[in-house]
PyMOL commands that place a pseudoatom at each C-alpha (Angstrom):
pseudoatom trace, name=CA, resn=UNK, resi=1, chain=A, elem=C, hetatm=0, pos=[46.876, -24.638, -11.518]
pseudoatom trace, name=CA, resn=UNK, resi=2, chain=A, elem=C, hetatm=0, pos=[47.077, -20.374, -11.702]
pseudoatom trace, name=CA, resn=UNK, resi=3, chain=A, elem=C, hetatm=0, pos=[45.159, -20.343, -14.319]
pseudoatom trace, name=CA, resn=UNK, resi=4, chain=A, elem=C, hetatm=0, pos=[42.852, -22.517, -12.609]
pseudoatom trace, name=CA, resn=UNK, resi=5, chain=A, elem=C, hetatm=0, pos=[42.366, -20.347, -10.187]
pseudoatom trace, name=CA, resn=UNK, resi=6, chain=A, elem=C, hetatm=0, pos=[42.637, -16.962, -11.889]
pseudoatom trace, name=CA, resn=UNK, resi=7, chain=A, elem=C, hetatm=0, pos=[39.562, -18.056, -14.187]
pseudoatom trace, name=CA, resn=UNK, resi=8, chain=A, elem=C, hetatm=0, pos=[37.495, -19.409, -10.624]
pseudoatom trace, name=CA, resn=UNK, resi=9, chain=A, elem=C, hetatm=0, pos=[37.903, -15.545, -9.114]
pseudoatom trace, name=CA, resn=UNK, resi=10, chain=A, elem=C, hetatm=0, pos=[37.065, -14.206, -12.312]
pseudoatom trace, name=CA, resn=UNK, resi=11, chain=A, elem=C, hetatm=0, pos=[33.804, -16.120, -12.136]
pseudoatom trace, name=CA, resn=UNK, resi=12, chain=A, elem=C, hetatm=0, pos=[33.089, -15.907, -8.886]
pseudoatom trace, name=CA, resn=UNK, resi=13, chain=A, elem=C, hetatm=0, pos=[33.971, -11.685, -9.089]
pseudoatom trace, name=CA, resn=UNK, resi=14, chain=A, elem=C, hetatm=0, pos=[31.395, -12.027, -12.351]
pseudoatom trace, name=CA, resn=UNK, resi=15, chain=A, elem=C, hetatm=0, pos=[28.789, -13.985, -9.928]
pseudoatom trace, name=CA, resn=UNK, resi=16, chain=A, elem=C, hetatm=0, pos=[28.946, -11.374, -7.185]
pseudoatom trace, name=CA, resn=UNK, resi=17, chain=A, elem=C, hetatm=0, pos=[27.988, -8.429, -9.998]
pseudoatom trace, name=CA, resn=UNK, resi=18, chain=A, elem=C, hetatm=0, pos=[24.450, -9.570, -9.750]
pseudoatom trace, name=CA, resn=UNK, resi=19, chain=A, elem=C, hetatm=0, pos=[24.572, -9.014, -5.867]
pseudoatom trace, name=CA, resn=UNK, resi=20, chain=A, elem=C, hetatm=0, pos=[25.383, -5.089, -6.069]
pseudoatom trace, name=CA, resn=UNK, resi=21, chain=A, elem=C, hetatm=0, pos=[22.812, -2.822, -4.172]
pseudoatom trace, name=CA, resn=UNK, resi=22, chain=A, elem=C, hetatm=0, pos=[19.722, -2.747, -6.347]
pseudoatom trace, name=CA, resn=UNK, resi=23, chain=A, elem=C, hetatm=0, pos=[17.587, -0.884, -3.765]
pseudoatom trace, name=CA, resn=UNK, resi=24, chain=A, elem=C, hetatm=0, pos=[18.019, 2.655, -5.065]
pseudoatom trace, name=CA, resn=UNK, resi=25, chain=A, elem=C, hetatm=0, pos=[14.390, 3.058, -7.069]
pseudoatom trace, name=CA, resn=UNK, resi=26, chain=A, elem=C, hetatm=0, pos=[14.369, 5.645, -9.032]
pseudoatom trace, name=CA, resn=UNK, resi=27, chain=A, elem=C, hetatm=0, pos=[17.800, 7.271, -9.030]
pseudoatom trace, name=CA, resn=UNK, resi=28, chain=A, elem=C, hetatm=0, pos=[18.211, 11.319, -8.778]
pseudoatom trace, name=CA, resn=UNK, resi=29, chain=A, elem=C, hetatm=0, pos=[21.440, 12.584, -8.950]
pseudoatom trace, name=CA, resn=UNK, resi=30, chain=A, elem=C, hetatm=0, pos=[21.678, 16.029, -6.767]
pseudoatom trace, name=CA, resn=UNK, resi=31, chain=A, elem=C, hetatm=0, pos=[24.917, 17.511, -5.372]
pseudoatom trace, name=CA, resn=UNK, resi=32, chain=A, elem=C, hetatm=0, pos=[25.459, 18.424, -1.502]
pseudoatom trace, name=CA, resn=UNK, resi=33, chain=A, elem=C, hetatm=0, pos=[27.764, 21.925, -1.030]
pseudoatom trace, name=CA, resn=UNK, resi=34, chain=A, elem=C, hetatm=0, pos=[29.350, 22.436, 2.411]
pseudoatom trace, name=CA, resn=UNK, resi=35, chain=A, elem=C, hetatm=0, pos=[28.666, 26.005, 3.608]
pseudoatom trace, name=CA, resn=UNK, resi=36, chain=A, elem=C, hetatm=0, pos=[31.290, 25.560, 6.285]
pseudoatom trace, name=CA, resn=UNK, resi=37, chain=A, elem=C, hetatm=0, pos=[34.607, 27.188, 6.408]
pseudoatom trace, name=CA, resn=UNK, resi=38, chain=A, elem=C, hetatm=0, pos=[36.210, 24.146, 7.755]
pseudoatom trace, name=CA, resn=UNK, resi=39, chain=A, elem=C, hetatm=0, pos=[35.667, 20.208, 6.688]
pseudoatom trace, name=CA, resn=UNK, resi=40, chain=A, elem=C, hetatm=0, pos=[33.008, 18.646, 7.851]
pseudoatom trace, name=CA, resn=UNK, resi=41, chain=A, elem=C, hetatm=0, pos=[30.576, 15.275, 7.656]
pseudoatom trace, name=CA, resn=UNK, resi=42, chain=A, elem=C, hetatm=0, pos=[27.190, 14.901, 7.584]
pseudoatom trace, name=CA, resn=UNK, resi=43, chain=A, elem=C, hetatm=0, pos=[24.678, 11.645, 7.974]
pseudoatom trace, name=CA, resn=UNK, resi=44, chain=A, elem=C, hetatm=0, pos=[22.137, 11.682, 4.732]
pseudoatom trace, name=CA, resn=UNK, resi=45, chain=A, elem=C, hetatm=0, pos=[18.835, 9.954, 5.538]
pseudoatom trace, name=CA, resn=UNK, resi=46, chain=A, elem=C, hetatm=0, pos=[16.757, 9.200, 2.374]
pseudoatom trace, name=CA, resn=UNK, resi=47, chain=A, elem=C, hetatm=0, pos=[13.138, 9.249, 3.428]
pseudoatom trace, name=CA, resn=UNK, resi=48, chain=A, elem=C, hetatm=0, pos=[11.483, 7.416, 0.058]
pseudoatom trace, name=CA, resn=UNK, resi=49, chain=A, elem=C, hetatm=0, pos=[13.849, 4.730, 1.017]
pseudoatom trace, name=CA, resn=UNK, resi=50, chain=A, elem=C, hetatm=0, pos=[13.709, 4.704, 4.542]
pseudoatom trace, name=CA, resn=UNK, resi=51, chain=A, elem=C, hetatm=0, pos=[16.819, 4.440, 5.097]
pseudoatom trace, name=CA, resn=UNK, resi=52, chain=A, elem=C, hetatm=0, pos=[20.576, 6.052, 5.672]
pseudoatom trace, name=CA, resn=UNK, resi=53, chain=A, elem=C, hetatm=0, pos=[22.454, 6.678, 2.720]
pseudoatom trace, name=CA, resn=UNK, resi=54, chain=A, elem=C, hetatm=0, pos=[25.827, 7.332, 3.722]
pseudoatom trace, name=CA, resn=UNK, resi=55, chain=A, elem=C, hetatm=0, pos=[28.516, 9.556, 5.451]
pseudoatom trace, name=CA, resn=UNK, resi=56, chain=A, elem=C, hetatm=0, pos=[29.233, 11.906, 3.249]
pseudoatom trace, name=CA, resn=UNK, resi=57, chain=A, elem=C, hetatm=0, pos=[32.900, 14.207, 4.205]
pseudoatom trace, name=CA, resn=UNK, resi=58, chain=A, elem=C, hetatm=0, pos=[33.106, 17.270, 2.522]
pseudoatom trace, name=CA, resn=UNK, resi=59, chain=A, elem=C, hetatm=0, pos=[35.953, 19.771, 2.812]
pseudoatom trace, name=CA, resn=UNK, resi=60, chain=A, elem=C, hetatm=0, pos=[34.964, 23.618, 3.059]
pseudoatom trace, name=CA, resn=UNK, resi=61, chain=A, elem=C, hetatm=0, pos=[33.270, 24.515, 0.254]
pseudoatom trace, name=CA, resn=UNK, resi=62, chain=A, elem=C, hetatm=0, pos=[33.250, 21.445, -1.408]
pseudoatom trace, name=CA, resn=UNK, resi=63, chain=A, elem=C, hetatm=0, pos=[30.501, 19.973, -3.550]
pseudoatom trace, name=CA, resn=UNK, resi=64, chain=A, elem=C, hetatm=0, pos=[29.429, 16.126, -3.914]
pseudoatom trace, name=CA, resn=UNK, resi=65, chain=A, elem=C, hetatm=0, pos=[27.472, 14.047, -6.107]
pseudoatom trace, name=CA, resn=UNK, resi=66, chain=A, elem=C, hetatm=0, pos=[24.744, 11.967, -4.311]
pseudoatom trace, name=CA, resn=UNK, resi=67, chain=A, elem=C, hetatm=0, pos=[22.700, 9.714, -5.770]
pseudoatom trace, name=CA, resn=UNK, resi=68, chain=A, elem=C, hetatm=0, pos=[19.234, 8.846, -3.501]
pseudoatom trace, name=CA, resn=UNK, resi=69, chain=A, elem=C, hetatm=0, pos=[15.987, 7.272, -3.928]
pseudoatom trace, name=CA, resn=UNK, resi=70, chain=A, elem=C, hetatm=0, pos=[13.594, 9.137, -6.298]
pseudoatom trace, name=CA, resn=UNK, resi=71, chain=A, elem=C, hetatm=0, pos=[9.205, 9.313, -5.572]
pseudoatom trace, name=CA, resn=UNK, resi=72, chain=A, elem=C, hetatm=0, pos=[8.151, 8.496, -9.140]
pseudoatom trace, name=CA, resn=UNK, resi=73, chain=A, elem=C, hetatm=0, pos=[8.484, 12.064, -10.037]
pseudoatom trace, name=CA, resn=UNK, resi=74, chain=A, elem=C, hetatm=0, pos=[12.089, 12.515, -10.142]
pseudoatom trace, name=CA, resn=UNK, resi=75, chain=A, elem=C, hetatm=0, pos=[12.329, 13.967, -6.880]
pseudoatom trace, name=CA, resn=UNK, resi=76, chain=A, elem=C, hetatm=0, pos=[14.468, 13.473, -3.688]
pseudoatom trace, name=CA, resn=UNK, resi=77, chain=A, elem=C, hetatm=0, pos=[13.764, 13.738, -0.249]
pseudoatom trace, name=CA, resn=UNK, resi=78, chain=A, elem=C, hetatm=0, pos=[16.498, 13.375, 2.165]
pseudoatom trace, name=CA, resn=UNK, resi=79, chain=A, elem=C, hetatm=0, pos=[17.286, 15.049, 5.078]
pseudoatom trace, name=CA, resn=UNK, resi=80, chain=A, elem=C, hetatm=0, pos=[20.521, 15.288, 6.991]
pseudoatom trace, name=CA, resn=UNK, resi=81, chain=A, elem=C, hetatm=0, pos=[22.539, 16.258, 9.985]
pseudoatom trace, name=CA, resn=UNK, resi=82, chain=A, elem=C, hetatm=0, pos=[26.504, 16.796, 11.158]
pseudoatom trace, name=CA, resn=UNK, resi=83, chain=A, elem=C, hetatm=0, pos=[27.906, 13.467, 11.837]
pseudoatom trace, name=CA, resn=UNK, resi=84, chain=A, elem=C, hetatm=0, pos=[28.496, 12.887, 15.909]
pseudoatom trace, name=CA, resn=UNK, resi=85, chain=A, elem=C, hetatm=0, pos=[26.270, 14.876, 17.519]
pseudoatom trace, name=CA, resn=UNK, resi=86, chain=A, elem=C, hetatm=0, pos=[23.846, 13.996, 19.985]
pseudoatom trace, name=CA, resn=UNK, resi=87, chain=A, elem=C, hetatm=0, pos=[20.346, 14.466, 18.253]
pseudoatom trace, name=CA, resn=UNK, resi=88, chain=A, elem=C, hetatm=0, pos=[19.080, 16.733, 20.753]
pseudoatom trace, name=CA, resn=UNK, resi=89, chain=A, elem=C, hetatm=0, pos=[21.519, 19.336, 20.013]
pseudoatom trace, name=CA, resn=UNK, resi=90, chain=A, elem=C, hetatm=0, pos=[21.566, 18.714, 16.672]
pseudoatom trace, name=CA, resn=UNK, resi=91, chain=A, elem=C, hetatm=0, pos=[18.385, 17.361, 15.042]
pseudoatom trace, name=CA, resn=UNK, resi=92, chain=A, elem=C, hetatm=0, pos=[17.827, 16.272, 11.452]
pseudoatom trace, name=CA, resn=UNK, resi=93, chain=A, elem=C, hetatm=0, pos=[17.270, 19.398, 9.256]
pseudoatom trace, name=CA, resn=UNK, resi=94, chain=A, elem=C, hetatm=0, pos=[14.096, 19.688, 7.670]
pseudoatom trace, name=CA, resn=UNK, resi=95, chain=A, elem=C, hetatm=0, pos=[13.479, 17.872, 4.860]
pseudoatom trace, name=CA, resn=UNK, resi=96, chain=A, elem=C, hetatm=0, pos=[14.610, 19.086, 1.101]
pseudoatom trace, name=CA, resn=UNK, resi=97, chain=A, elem=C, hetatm=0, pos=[12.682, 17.689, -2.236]
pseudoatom trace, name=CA, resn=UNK, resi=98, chain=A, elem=C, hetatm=0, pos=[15.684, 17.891, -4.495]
pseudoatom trace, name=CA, resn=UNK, resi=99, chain=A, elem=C, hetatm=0, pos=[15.243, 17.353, -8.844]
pseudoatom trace, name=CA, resn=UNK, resi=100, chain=A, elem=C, hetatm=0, pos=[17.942, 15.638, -10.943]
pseudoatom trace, name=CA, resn=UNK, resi=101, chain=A, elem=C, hetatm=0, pos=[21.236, 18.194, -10.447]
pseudoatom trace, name=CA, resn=UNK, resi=102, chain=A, elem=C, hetatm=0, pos=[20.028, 20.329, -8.189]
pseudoatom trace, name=CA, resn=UNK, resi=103, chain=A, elem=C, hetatm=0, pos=[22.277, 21.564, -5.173]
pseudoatom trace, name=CA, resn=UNK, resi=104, chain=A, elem=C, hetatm=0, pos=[21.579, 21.862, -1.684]
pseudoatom trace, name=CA, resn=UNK, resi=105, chain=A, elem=C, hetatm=0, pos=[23.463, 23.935, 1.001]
pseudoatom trace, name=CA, resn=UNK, resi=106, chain=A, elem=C, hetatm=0, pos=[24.833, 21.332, 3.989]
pseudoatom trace, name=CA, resn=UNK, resi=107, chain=A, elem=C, hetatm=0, pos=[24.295, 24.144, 6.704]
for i in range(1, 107): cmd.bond("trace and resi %d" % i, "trace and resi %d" % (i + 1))
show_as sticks, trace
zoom trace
């Protein structure tokens, strides 16, 4: 009856592979460096996807892989923002066109 089962979730787990996020087109890998002295979190909006990517938390001076949408080219655009602030005191920076590796100062 374990095994049973045991083989089941291992099907079902093999199943669900096929349902991972497939909506990254294009894939750049960049890196995201916090120029704070203290930790902080930022929101990451990925304009060729229209969408958000994630929260990324980064202790002072830490760097972070992200991996975003890319235009055909090879190139990100994202833009991004401190987590919990109202966006009126704290809009969206301006957009940044990032290549594969390249680093971007969270400011």
């Amino acid at each position: 009856m374990k095994v049973g089962l045991i083989h089941l979730f291992c099907c079902v787990s093999l199943l669900a592979c096929g349902s991972l996020d497939t909506t990254i087109r294009d894939p750049v890998q960049w890196w995201a460096i916090n120029s704070y002295g203290s930790p902080v979190t930022i929101e990451l909006y990925d304009n060729n996807c229209s969408r958000m990517l994630r929260d990324l938390k980064l202790k002072a001076n830490e760097e972070v892989m992200v991996v975003s949408c890319g235009d055909g080219e090879g190139h990100a655009n994202i833009r991004f923002r401190r987590e919990g602030y109202p966006a009126r005191s704290d809009p969206w920076g301006p957009d940044a066109r990032l290549r594969e590796n390249q680093s971007t100062l969270v400011r």
